[in-house]
mmCIF file of the C-alpha atoms, coordinates in Angstrom:
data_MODEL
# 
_entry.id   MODEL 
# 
loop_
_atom_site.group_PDB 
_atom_site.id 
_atom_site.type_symbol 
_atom_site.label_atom_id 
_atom_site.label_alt_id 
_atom_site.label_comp_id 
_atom_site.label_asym_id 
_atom_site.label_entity_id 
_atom_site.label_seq_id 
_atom_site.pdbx_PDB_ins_code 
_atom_site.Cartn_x 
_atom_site.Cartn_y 
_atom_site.Cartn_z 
_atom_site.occupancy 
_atom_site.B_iso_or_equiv 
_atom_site.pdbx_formal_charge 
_atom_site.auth_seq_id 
_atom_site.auth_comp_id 
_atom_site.auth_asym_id 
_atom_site.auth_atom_id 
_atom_site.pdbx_PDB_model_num 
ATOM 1  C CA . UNK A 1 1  ? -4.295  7.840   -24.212 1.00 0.00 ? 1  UNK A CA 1 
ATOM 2  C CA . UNK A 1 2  ? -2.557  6.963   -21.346 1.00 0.00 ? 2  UNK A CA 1 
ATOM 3  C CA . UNK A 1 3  ? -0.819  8.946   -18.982 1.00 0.00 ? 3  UNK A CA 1 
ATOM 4  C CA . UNK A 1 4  ? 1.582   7.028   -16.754 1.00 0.00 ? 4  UNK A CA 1 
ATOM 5  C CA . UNK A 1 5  ? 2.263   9.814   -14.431 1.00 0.00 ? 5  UNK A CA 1 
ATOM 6  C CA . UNK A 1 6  ? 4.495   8.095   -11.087 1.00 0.00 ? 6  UNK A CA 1 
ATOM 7  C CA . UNK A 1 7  ? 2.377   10.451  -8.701  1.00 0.00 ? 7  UNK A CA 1 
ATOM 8  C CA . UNK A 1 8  ? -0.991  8.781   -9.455  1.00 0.00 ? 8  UNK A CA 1 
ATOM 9  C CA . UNK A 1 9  ? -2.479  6.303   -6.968  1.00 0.00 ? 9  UNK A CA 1 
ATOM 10 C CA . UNK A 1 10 ? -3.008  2.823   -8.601  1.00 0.00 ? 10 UNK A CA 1 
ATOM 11 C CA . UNK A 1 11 ? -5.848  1.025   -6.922  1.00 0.00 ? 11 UNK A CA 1 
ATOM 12 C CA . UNK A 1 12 ? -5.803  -2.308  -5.336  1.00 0.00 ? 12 UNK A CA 1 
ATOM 13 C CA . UNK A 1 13 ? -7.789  -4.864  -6.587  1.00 0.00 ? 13 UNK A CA 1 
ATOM 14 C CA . UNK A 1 14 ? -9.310  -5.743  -2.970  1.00 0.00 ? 14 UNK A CA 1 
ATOM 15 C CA . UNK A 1 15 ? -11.224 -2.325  -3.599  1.00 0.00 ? 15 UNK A CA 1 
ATOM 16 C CA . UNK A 1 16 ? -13.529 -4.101  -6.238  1.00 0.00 ? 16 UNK A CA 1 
ATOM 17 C CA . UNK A 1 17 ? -15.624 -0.640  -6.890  1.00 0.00 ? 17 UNK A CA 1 
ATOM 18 C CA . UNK A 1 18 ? -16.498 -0.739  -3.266  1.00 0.00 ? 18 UNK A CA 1 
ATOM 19 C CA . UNK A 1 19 ? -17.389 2.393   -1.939  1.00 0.00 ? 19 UNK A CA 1 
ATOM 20 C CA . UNK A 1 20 ? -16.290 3.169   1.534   1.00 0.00 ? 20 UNK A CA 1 
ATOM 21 C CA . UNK A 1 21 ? -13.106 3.618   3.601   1.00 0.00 ? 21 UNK A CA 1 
ATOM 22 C CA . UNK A 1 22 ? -9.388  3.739   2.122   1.00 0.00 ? 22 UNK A CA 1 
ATOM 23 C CA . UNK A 1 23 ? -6.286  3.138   2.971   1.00 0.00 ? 23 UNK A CA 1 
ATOM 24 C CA . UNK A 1 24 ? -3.730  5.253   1.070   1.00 0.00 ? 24 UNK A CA 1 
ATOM 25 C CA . UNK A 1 25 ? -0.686  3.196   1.486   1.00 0.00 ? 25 UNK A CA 1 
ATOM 26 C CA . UNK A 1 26 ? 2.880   5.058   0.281   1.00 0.00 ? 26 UNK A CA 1 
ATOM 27 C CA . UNK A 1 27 ? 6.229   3.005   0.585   1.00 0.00 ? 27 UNK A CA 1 
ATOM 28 C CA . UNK A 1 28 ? 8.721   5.636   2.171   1.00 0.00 ? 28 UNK A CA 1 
ATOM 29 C CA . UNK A 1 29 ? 11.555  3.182   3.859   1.00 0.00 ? 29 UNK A CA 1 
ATOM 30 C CA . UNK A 1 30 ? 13.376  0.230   1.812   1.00 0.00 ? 30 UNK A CA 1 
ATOM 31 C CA . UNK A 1 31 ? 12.942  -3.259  2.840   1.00 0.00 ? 31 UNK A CA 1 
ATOM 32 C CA . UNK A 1 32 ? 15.922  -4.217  1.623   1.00 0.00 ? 32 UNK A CA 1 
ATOM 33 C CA . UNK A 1 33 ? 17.876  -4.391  4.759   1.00 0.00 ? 33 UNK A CA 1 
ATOM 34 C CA . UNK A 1 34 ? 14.447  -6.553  6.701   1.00 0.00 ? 34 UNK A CA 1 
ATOM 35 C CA . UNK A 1 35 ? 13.444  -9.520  6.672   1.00 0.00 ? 35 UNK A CA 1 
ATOM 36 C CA . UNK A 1 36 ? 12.026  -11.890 4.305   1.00 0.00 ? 36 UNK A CA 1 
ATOM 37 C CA . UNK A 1 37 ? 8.377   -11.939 5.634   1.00 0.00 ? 37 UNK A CA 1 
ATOM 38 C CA . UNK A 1 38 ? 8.586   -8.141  5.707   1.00 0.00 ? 38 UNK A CA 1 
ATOM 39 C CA . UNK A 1 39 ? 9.807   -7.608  2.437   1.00 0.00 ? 39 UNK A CA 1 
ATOM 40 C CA . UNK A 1 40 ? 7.057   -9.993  1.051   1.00 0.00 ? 40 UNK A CA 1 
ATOM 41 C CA . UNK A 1 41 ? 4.353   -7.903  3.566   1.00 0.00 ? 41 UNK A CA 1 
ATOM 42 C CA . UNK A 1 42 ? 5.318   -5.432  1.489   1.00 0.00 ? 42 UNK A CA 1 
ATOM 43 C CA . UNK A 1 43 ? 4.796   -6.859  -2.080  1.00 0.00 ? 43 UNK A CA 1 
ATOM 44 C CA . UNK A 1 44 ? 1.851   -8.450  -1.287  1.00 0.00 ? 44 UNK A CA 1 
ATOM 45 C CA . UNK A 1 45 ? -0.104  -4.562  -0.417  1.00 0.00 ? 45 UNK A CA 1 
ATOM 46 C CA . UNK A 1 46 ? 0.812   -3.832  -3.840  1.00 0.00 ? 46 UNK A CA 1 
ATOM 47 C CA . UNK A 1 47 ? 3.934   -1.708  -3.331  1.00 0.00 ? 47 UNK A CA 1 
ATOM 48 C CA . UNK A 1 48 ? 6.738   -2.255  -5.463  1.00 0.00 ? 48 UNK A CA 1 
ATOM 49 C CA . UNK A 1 49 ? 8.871   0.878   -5.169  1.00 0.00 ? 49 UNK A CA 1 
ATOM 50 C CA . UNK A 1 50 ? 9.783   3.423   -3.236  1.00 0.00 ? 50 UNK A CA 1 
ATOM 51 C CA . UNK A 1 51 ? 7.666   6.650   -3.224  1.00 0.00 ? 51 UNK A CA 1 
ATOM 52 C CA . UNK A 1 52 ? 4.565   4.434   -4.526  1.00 0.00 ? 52 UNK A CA 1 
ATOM 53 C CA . UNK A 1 53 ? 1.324   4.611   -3.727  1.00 0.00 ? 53 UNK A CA 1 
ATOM 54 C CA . UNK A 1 54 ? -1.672  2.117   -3.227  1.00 0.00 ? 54 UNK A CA 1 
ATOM 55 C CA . UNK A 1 55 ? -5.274  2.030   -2.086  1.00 0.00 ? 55 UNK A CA 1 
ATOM 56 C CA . UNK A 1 56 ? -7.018  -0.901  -0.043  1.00 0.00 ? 56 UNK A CA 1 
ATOM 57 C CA . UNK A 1 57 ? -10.212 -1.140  1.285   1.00 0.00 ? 57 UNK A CA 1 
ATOM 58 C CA . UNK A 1 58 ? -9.865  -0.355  5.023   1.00 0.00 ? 58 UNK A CA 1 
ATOM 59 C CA . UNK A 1 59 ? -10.684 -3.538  7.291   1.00 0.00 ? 59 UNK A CA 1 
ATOM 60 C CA . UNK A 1 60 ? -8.723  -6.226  9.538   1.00 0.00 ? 60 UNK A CA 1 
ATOM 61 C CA . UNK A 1 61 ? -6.327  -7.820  6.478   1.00 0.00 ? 61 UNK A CA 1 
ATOM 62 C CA . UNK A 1 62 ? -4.699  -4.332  5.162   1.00 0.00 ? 62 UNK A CA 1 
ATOM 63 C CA . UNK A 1 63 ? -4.464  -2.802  8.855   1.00 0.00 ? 63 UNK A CA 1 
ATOM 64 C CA . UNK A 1 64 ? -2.646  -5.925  9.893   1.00 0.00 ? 64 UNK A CA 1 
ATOM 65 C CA . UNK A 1 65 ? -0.341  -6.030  7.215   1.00 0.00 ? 65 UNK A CA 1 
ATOM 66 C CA . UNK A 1 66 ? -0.151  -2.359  7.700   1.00 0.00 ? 66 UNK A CA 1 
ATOM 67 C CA . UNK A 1 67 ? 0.558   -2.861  11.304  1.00 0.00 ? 67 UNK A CA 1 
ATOM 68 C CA . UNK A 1 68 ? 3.122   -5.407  10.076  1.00 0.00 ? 68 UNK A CA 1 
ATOM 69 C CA . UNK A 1 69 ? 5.287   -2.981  8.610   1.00 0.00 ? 69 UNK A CA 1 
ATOM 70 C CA . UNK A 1 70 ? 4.475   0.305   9.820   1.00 0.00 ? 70 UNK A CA 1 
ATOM 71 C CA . UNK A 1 71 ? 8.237   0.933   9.985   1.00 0.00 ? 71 UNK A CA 1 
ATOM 72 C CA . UNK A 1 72 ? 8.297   1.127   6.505   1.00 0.00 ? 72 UNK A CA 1 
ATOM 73 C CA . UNK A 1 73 ? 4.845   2.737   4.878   1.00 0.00 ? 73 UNK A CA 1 
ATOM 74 C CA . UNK A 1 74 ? 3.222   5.624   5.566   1.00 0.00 ? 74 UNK A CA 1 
ATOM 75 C CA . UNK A 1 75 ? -0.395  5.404   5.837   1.00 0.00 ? 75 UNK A CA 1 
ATOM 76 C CA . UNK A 1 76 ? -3.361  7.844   5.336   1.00 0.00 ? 76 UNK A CA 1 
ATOM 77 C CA . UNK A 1 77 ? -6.996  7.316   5.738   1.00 0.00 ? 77 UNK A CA 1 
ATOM 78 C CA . UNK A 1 78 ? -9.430  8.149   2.753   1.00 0.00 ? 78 UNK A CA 1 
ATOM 79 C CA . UNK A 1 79 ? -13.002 8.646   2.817   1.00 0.00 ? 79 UNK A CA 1 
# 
């Protein structure tokens, strides 16, 4: 069965059963209130609400778009 427990990290599909670095990426600031190309920054590393939490595979594309938004995500590294 499954258990579809909020706390649980879902992982991106970027990660690919790569084994390596991780970014642990946790939404913790609304981007209601931003703009547009924030607000889609957001979406687009996986995060859909708040308190969520995703994994990419750390390299240049998910620290940009962490970079991006760093306002809004808080961001922990995974080995």
């Amino acid at each position: 069965m499954s258990n579809n427990n909020k706390s649980e990290t879902k992982q991106s599909p970027s990660l690919g059963g790569i084994k390596g670095p991780r970014l642990r990426v946790t939404l913790i600031k609304s981007p209601t209130k931003f703009n547009e190309r924030q607000k889609r920054t957001v979406r687009a590393l996986g995060l859909k609400r708040m308190h969520q939490t995703v994994e990419h595979a750390d390299g240049p594309v998910a620290r940009g778009m962490v970079a991006k938004v760093a306002h809004l995500v808080e961001v922990e590294e995974v080995k």
